[in-house]
N, C-alpha and C positions, 0 to 999 in steps of 0.2 A: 670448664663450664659444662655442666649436663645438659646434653642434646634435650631438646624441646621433645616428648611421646608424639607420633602421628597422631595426626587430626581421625576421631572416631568416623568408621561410613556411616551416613545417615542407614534407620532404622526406618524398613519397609514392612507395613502390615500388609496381611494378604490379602485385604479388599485392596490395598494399591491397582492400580492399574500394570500391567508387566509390559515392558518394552519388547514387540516384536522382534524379529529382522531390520537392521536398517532404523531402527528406532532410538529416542533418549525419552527418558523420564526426565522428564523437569519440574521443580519447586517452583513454582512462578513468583516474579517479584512485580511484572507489570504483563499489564492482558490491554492488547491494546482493543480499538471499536473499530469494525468496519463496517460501509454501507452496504457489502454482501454478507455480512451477519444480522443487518439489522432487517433486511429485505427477507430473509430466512426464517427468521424468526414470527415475522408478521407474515408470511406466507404471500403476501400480495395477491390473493384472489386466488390461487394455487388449491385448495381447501382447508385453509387454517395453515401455520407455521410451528417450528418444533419450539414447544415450550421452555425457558431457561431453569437452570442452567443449558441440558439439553445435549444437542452436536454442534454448537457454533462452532466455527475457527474462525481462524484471525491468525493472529501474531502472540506470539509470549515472549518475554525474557527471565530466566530465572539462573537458578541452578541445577547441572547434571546430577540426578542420584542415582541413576540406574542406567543402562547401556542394554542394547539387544545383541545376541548374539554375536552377531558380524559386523558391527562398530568398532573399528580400530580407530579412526582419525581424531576422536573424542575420550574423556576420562572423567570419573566420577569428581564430583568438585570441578570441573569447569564451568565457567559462566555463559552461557550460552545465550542467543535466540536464532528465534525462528518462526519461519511463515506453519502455521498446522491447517490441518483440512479438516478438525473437528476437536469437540472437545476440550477448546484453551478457557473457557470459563469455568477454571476452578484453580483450587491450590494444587494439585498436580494435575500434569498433560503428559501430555505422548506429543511427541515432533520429528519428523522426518529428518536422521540425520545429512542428508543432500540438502536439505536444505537452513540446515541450520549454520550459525555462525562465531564465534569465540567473539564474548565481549570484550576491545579492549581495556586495559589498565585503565583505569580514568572514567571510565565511560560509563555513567547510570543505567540502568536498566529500563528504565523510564525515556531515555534519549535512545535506548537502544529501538523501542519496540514502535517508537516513531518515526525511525530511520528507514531500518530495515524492510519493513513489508514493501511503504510507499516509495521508499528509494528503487525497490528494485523493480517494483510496476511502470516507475515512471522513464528507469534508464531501458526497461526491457521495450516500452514504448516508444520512446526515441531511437532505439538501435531499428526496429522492426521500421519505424518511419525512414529513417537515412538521412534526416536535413540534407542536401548538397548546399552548398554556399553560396548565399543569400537568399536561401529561401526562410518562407514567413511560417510561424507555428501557431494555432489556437489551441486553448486546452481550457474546456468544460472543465465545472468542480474545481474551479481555479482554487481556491481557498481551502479544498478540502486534505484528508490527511496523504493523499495521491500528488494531487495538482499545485498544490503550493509547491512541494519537490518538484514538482514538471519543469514548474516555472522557474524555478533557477537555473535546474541539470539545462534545459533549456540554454538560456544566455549563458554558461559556464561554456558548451560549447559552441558559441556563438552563432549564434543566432540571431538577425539584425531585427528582429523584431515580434515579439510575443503578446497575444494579443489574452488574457485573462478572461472567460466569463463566467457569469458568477448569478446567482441571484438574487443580489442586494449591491447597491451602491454603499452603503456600509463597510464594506469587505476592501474595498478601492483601495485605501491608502495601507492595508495591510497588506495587498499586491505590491504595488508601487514600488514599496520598501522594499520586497523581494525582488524587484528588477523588471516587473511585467513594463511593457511601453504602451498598450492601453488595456482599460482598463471595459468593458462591456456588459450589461446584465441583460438576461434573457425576454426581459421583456420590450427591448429597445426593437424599434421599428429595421436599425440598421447595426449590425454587426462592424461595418467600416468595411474596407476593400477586403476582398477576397481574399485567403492565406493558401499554403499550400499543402500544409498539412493542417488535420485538427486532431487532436487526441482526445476523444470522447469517453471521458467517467463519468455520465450521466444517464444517459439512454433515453428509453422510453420516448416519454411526446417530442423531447427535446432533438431525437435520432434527426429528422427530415431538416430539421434546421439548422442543425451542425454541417449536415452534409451539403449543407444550400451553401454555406462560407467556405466550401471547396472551391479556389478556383480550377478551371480547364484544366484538365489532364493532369489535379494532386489526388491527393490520396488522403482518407479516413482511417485512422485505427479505432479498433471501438477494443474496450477494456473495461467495461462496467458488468454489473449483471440484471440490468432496468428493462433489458430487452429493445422492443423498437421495429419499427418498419423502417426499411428502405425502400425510397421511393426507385424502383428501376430504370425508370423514365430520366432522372437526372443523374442516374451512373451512365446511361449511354449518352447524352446526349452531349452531357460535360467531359465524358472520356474519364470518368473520377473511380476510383479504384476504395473498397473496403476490405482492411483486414481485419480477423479478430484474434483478441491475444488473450489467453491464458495461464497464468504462470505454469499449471504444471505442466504444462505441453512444453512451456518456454527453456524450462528446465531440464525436461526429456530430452528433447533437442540440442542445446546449446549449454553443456554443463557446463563448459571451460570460461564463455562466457558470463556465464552467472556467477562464477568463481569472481572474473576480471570485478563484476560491477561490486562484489561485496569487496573489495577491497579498496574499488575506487571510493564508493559511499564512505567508508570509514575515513579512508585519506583525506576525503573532502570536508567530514564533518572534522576532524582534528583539527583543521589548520585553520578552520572559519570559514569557510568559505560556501560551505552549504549548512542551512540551516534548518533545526527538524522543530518546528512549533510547535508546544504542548498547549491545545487551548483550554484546557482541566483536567482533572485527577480525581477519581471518585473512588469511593470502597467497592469493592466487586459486590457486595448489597446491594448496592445502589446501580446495577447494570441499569434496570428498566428508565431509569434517569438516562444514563448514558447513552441511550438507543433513543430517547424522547429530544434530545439535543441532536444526534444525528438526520434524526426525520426532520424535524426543523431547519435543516439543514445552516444553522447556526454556529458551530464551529470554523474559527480559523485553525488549520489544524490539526493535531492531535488529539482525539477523545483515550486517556486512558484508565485502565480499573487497578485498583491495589488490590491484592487479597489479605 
């Protein structure tokens, strides 16, 4: 039987984009939406935002067609994703190979690119927290492509008690199902008892009243990019402590465990046990839709684009 010819290398024009140092070209097959690209884009009072396509980043999954120089742990034709720092709306990207990750067999790209970013924000915010045992956890953005992940990585490592909030009582029974123990919206008089941690993806007006559901002497990570004031008066008085977490810092710091959590994400999404919700799929045409759903803050979720 005659050997099958190798597979041709995909064929790069010179407008391509060329992979630095440390870089992959990817064919994108899913671009995922985040609320620090849709915050960027609308500039938030900043002077206007960067118009799309543009520098967004986010997340992509696609495939490797190019490598930068000093990339060895990757190969053309691997399936890839990864978190990017600009750039992922379009049919090719540039992605930071540290941070990228081998799809496995089996595994969509579409599931890929709704795992990956929010899985690792969300374990990178649990590890920075530390649960000790029996302690309680709130996580703002409950519903979103970050905090629904929270909320299981959450009870996965037991956790006696997660408390969801969200801004719609709509969103309830899609918590529920993911293991939240209640369920709270932003405009409730009462958040219920005190937690001890809260993992904040939302910022902004909502900072001062995240950090009100700190009980005595827990702690706030903040991980959104909304901004916010802290009120200083109830970090001392509560003894309440705030971190802030940013992947690339997370990364710089803690490569080995960024390693651990991409492995544990896959593990856990394989066997069922964590679940990455796509709550639509749009043509990458259609971004300005996809950022119009995220302001609305309407998605349970995943917001993803196809190119």
């Amino acid at each position: 039987m005659t050997p099958s010819p190798p597979a041709p290398l995909p064929r790069l024009n010179s407008e391509d984009p060329t992979p630095g140092p440390g870089e992959l070209l990817v064919r994108t097959e899913a671009i995922g939406v985040s609320l620090p690209a849709v915050r960027r884009v609308r500039g938030d009072g900043k002077g206007g935002g960067d118009p799309l396509p543009g520098v967004v980043g986010g997340e992509i999954a696609g495939e490797a067609i190019a490598l930068g120089p000093d990339v060895t742990d990757f190969a053309v034709g691997d399936r890839v994703t990864s978190i990017t720092l600009a750039g992922s709306y379009g049919e090719l990207a540039l992605a930071p190979a540290a941070l990228a990750s081998r799809i496995p067999d089996g595994a969509s790209a579409v599931e890929a690119v709704a795992l990956v970013r929010g899985g690792h924000v969300a374990l990178a915010a649990l590890s920075t927290a530390a649960p000790a045992a029996g302690e309680s956890v709130l996580i703002t953005g409950a519903a979103g492509a970050t905090g629904h992940l929270a909320v299981q990585l959450a009870k996965l490592q037991g956790v006696p008690r997660v408390v969801a909030a969200v801004g719609s009582p709509a969103k309830a029974e899609f918590l529920y199902e993911l293991g939240a123990d209640e369920v709270v919206t932003y405009d409730q008089e009462s958040w219920g008892e005190p937690v001890d941690i809260v993992l904040d993806g939302v910022g902004g007006e909502l900072l001062p009243r995240a950090l009100a559901a700190v009980a005595p002497g827990g702690r706030l990570i903040f991980f959104n990019s909304g901004g916010g004031t802290v009120p200083a008066y109830e970090l001392l008085a509560g003894a309440k402590t705030v971190t802030g977490l940013t992947m690339r810092r997370f990364v710089a710091v803690h490569p080995e465990l960024y390693a651990r959590h991409r492995a544990q994400l896959w593990e856990l999404a394989g066997t069922g046990r964590l679940r990455a919700a796509i709550h639509v799929e749009l043509p990458l045409a259609d971004a300005a839709k996809a950022h119009e759903i995220i302001e609305a803050r309407a998605n349970l979720g995943k917001v993803v684009l196809r190119p």
